[in-house]
Structure formats: C-alpha cells, structure tokens
MARTOR-660595 format. One record per residue (C-alpha): residue number from 1; residue in three letters; x negated, y, z negated. Coordinates in steps of 0.5 Angstrom, whole numbers, plus 500, padded with zeros to 3 digits. Layout:
N
[r NUM,"ALA",[X,Y,Z]]
...
// end
This chain:
324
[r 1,"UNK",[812,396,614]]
[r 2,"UNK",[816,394,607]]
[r 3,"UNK",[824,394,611]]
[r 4,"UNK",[827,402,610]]
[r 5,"UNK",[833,402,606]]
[r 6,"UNK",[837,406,611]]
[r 7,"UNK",[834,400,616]]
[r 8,"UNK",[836,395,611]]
[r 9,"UNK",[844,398,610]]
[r 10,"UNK",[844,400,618]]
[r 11,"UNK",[844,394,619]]
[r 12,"UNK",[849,391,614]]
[r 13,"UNK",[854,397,617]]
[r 14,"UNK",[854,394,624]]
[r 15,"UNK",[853,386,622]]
[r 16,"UNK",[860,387,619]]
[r 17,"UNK",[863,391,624]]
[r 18,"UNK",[861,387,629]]
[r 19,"UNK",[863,381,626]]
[r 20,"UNK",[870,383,625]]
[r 21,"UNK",[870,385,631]]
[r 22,"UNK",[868,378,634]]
[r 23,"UNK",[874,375,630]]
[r 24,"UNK",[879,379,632]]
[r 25,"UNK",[878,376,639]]
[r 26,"UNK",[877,370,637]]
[r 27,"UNK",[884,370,633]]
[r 28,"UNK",[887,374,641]]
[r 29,"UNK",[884,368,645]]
[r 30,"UNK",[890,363,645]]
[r 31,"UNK",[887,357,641]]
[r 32,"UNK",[891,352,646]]
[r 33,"UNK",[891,354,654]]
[r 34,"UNK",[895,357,657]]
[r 35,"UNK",[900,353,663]]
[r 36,"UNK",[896,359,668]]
[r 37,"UNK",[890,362,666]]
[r 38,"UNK",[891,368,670]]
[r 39,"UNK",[897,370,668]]
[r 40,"UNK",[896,370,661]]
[r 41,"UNK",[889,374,662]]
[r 42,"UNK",[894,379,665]]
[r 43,"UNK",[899,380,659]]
[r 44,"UNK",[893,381,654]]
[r 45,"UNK",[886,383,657]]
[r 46,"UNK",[888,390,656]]
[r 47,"UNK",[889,389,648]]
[r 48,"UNK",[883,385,649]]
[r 49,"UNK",[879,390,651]]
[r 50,"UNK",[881,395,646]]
[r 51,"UNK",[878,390,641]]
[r 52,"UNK",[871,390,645]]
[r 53,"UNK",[871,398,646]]
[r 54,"UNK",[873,399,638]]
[r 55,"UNK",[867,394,637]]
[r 56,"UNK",[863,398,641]]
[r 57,"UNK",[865,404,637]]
[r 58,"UNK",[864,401,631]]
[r 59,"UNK",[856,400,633]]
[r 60,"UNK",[854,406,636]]
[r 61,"UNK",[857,409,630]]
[r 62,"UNK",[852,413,626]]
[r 63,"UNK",[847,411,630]]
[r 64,"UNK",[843,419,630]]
[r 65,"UNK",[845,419,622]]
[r 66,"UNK",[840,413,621]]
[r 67,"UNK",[835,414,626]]
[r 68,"UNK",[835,421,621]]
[r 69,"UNK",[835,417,615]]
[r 70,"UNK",[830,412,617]]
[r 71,"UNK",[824,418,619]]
[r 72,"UNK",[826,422,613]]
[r 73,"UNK",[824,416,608]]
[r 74,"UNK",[817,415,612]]
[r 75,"UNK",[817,423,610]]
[r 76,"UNK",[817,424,618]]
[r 77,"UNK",[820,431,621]]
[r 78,"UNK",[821,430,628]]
[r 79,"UNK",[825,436,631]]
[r 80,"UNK",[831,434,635]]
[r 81,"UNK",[830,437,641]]
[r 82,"UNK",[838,433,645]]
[r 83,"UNK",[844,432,641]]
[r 84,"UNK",[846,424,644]]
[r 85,"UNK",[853,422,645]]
[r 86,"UNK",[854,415,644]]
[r 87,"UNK",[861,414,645]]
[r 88,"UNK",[858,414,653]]
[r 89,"UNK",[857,407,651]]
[r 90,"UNK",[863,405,650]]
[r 91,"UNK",[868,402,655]]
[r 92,"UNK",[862,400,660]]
[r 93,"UNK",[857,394,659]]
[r 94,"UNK",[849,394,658]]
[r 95,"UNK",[849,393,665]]
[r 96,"UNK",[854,397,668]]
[r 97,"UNK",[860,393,668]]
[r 98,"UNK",[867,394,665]]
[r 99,"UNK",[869,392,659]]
[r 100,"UNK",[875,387,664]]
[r 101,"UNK",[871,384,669]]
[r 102,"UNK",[866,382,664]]
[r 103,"UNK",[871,379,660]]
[r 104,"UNK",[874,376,667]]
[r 105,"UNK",[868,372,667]]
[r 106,"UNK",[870,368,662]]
[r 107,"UNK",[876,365,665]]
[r 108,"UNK",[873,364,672]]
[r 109,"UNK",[869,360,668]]
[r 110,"UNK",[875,356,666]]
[r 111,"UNK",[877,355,672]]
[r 112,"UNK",[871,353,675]]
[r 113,"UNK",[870,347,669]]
[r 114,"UNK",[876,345,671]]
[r 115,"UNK",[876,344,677]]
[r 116,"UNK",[869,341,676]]
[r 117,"UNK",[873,336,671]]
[r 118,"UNK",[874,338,664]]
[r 119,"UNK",[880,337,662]]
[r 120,"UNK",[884,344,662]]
[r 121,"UNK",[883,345,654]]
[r 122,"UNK",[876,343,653]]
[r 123,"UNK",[875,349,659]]
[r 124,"UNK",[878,354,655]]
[r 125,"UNK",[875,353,648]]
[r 126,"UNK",[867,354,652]]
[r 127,"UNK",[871,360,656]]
[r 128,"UNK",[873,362,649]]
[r 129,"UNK",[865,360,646]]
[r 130,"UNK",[863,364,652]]
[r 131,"UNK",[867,371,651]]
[r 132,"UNK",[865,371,643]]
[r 133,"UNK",[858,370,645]]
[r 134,"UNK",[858,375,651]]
[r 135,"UNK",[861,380,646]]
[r 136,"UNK",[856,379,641]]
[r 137,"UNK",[851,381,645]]
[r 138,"UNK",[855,388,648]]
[r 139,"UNK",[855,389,641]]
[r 140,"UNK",[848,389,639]]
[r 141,"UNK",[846,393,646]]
[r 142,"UNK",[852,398,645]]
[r 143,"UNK",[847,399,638]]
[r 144,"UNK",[840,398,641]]
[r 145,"UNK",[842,404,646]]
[r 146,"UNK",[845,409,642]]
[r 147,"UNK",[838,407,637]]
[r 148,"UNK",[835,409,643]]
[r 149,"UNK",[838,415,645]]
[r 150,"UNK",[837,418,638]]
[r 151,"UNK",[830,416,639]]
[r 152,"UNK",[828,419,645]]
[r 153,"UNK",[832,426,643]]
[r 154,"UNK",[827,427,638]]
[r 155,"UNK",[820,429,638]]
[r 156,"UNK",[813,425,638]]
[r 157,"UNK",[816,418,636]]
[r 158,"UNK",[817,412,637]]
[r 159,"UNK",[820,405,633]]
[r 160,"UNK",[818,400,631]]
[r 161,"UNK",[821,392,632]]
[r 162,"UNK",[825,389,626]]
[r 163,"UNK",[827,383,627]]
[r 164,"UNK",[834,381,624]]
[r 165,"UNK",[834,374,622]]
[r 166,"UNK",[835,368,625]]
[r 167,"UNK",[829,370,630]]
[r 168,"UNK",[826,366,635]]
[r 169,"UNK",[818,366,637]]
[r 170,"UNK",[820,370,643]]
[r 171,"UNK",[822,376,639]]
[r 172,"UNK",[817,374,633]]
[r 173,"UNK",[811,375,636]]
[r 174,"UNK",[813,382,638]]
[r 175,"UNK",[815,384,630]]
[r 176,"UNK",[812,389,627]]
[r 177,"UNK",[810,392,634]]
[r 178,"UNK",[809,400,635]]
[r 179,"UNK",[812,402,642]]
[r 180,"UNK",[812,409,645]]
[r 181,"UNK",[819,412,646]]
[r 182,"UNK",[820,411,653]]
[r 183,"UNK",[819,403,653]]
[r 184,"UNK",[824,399,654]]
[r 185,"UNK",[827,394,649]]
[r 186,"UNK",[825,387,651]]
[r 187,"UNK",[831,382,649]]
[r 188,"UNK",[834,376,650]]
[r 189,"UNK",[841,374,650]]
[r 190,"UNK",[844,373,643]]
[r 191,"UNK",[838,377,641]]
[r 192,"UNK",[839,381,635]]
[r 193,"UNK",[832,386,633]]
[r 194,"UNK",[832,393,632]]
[r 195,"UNK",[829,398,632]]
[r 196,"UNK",[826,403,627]]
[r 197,"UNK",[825,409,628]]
[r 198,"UNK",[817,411,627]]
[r 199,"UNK",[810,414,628]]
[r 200,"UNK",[806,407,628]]
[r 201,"UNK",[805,400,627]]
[r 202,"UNK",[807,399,619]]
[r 203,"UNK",[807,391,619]]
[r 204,"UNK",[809,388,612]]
[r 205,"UNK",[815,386,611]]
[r 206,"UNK",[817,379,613]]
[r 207,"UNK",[821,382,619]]
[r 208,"UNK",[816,386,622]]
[r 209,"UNK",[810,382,620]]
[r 210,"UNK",[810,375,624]]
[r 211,"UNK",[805,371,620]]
[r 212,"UNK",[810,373,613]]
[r 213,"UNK",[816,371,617]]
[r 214,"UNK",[813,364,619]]
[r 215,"UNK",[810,363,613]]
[r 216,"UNK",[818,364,610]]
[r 217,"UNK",[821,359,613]]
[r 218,"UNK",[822,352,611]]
[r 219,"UNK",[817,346,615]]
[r 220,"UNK",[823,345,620]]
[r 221,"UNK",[826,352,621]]
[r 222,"UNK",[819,353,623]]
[r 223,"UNK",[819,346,627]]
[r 224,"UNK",[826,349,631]]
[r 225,"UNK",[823,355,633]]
[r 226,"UNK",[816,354,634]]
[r 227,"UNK",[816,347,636]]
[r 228,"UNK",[813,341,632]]
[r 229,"UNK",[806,341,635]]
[r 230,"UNK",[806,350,635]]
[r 231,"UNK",[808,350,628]]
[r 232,"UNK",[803,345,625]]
[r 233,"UNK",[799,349,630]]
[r 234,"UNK",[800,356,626]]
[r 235,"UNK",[800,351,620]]
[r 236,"UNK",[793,349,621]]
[r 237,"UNK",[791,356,622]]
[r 238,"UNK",[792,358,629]]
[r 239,"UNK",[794,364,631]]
[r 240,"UNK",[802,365,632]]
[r 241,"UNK",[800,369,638]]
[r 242,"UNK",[796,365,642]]
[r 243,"UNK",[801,359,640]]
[r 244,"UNK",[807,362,642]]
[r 245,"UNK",[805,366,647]]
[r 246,"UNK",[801,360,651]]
[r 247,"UNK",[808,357,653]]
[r 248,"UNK",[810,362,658]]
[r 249,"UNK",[804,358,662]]
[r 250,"UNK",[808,351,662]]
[r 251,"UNK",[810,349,668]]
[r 252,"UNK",[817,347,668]]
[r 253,"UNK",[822,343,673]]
[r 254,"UNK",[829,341,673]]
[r 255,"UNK",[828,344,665]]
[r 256,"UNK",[822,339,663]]
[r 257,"UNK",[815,342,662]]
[r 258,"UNK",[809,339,667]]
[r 259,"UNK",[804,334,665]]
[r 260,"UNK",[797,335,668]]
[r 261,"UNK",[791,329,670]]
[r 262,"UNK",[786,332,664]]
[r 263,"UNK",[781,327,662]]
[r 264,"UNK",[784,321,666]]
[r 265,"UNK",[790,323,661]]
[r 266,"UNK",[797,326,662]]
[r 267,"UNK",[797,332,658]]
[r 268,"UNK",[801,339,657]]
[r 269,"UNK",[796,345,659]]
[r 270,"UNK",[798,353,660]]
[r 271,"UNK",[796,358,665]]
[r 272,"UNK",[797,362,660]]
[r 273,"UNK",[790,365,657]]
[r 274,"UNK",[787,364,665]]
[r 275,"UNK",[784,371,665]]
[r 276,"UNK",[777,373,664]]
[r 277,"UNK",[778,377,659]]
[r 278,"UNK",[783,373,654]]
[r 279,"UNK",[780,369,647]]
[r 280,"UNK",[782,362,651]]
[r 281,"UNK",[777,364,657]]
[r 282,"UNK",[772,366,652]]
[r 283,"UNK",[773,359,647]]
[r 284,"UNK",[772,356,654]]
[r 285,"UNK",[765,360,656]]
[r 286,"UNK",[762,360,648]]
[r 287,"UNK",[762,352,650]]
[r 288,"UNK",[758,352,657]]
[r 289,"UNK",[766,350,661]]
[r 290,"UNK",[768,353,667]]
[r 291,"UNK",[774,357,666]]
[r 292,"UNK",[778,357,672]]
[r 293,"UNK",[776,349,673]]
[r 294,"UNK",[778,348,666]]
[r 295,"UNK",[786,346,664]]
[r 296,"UNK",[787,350,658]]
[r 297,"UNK",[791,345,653]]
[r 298,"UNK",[798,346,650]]
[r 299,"UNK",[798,345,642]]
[r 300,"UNK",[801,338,643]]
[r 301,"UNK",[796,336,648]]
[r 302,"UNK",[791,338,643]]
[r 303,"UNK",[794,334,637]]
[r 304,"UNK",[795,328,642]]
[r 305,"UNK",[788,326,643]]
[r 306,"UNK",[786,327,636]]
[r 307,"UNK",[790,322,634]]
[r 308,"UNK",[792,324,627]]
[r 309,"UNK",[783,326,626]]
[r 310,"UNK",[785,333,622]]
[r 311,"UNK",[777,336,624]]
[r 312,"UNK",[779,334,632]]
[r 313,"UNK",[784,338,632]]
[r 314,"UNK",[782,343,629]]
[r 315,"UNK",[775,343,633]]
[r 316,"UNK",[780,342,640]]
[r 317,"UNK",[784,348,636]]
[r 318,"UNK",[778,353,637]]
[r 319,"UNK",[775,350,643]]
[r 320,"UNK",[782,352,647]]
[r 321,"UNK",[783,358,644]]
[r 322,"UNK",[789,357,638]]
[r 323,"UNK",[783,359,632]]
[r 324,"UNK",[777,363,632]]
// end
C-alpha cells in the first residue's frame, strides 16, 4: 500500500497541531522551579489543562473527514451506519483519568526526585520532560481513537498499520498488517503509528511494509532499532519477524537478558518459537533435535560462535530458524 495522500496530509495536520501544543507547555512549565511546587500547580493547572484539551481537540479534529477520505482514494464505499462524536475525547485521558490528575503526576514525581536527592532544579526539569512526553502520547491516543470510532461507524472495514517514523521494531513488524474493526490498536508509549482505513493488507510503501523500511534506514538507524546482531541478522537474509520477534522470549533480570549453558558455552537463547507448529521448532526437526530439549539461540549467540565465518552463521541462521 503506496502512503494515501489523505493519510499523507492527516498526518502532517496533527503533527503540527500536536507539535504546537507540546511547545505551548513547554513555554507555561516555569523554567526555574518554583519555591512550592504545589502552590504554583495550583496557580496554572487550569491554564495547563486548556492547553492539553486544545491539543486534544486539535487531534481528533477531522478525524471522520479523513477516514472518508482515505476510502474514497481506495475506491472503497463503506456506508455509514453511526455519526462519531469525537469531542467526547477531549478532557479525559486514554485510560480515563482527568486532564489535571495526569498532570499532577508529574509534580508528584518532582517531589519524590527530590526527596530522593536531586537537587530541586534537576527535579523539575525531568517532571517537565515528563508532562511533554505524557501529553505527546494523550495526543497520539486522543487521534488513534477518534480514528477508530470513524472506523467502527462504517460498514465492512478495517485498517490497516501505518508507521510514522522514527519506528521501533515493535511496531515495525506489525506494518502493513490487516485488522478487523474490532481489534484493538497495540501500542506502546511514545508510539506514533496510525491507521489507515481499508479492506486489506496492501503492503507497499516503506510504512506499511517492514522490509522496505528496514532496508531505508542507514546501517546504525538499523543497529539502534534492531539491535546490532538482529540487524546483520536481517541484513544476511533473516526474516524480520522472526528476528524481532525472537526477543519476547529473552529472560530478562534486573533489565539484562539471561545467558543459558549451551554447548559448555554462555549464550542467549529464546523461548520465543518453542511451539510445534512455529518455523524454529520445524528447523529444528528437519535436523533430527528434540525441540522441546533444544535451546533456541538469539542472533548474537549465533554470530558468536561463528566467529566471523559468514557460512557458520548463515548455516547456524537457518538451522534455528532466522532463514528458510
């Protein structure tokens, strides 16, 4: 799916309104902090809010217009069958909160910093960090939802994942993808993909197509988002999916993944792709292993042990699974 021009400027419209409204806040956020953090939250959390709530506005205004937009440029009639009312999502947050608790929050943190130890300007710089980026967020959700309803009041459609990047690999593998109406829309925080309104899974376009937008970032943009070793992974011909999805099976402590004994050796292995019917457990039959005794290793295991052997690791790639 080449990007839809209605998509294309939709997302340009609310970009720029959230992007004003983020430096609106920044520019109320006192840039030295206040002698009682309370009491000056007190004085402006109402002129606070009004900002937050025009950017809620601002980003679920036209929200219908271009959900009809985007089917009429697929040649898609999709009879309305519900009129949304978007403004509904203005004034509370995606998980239900007001507007002034959510900002609450952040001097709450302040507080908790410096009672922690960090010197009372430090604190409320990061609380300030804080609000801008929870807001960012409001905004994004506030437009995925009014998307959303306009979906939902149409007959027989869906959407279909755009990214809008920077992306993470999270969100990369789930590009392009088809999902029915009533399927929730995953995301994480700072997340920015959209839908597009559609019929199908219409991959294309380096946003809604994983392999087109890996191939369209530099060597280290793919590094940072797929990790070193999962990058020269996809690089050497592994699948995407498999590689970034491989990683949900890490064990992580403490924030550090978990090496395994494999082979006498320390190594990162995967429960990810344990099951019978996945490609790793059949790359592991096709060369006589037990699956459920057999350790499935991470790309950086893999090119590890090869040691900089190109055809080790492109044997080792394929005997776990990463190529076909």
């Amino acid at each position: 799916m080449a990007v839809l021009q209605s998509a294309a400027e939709f997302d340009e419209a609310q970009r720029k309104a959230s992007v004003a409204a983020i430096e609106e806040i920044a520019k109320q956020w006192a840039s030295t902090p206040p002698k009682d953090f309370d009491a000056w939250f007190a004085r402006n959390v109402d002129r606070l809010t009004r900002t937050v709530e025009a950017g809620q506005a601002a980003a679920v205004r036209n929200t219908d217009r271009y959900v009809s937009d985007a089917l009429e440029e697929q040649n898609i009639r999709a009879p309305r069958v519900a009129e949304p009312n978007p403004s509904r999502l203005v004034g509370v947050t995606a998980d239900g909160r007001t507007i002034e608790g959510l900002l609450a929050q952040s001097v709450i943190g302040a507080r908790a910093r410096i009672a922690e130890g960090m010197p009372a300007y430090q604190a409320w710089q990061a609380a300030g960090l804080e609000v801008r980026r929870v807001i960012s967020n409001e905004f994004a959700d506030a437009g995925r939802t009014a998307t959303g309803v306009g979906i939902v009041s149409r007959l027989g459609v869906g959407y279909v994942r755009m990214l809008v990047p920077p992306s993470c690999a999270r969100c990369v593998v789930l590009a392009g993808r088809y999902y029915h109406w009533s399927s929730g829309f995953r995301r994480h925080p700072n997340c920015n993909c959209k839908h597009i309104p559609s019929r199908e899974d219409r991959a294309g376009d380096k946003t809604t197509d994983p392999k087109k937008y890996f191939e369209s970032l530099t060597e280290a943009e793919q590094r940072r988002a797929f990790t070193v070793a999962g990058a020269q992974a996809i690089r050497d011909g592994a699948d995407l999916n498999q590689v970034v999805n491989a990683r949900r099976g890490l064990t992580v402590i403490g924030g550090r993944a978990q090496r395994t004994e494999v082979y006498g050796q320390q190594l990162l292995t995967t429960r990810e792709g344990a099951t019978r019917r996945s490609v790793a457990s059949a790359a592991a039959r096709r060369r006589g292993r037990n699956t459920r005794a057999t350790p499935r290793l991470m790309p950086e295991a893999i090119y590890e042990i090869a040691k900089g052997n190109r055809a080790e690791a492109l044997k080792l790639l394929r005997d776990y699974g990463y190529i076909l």
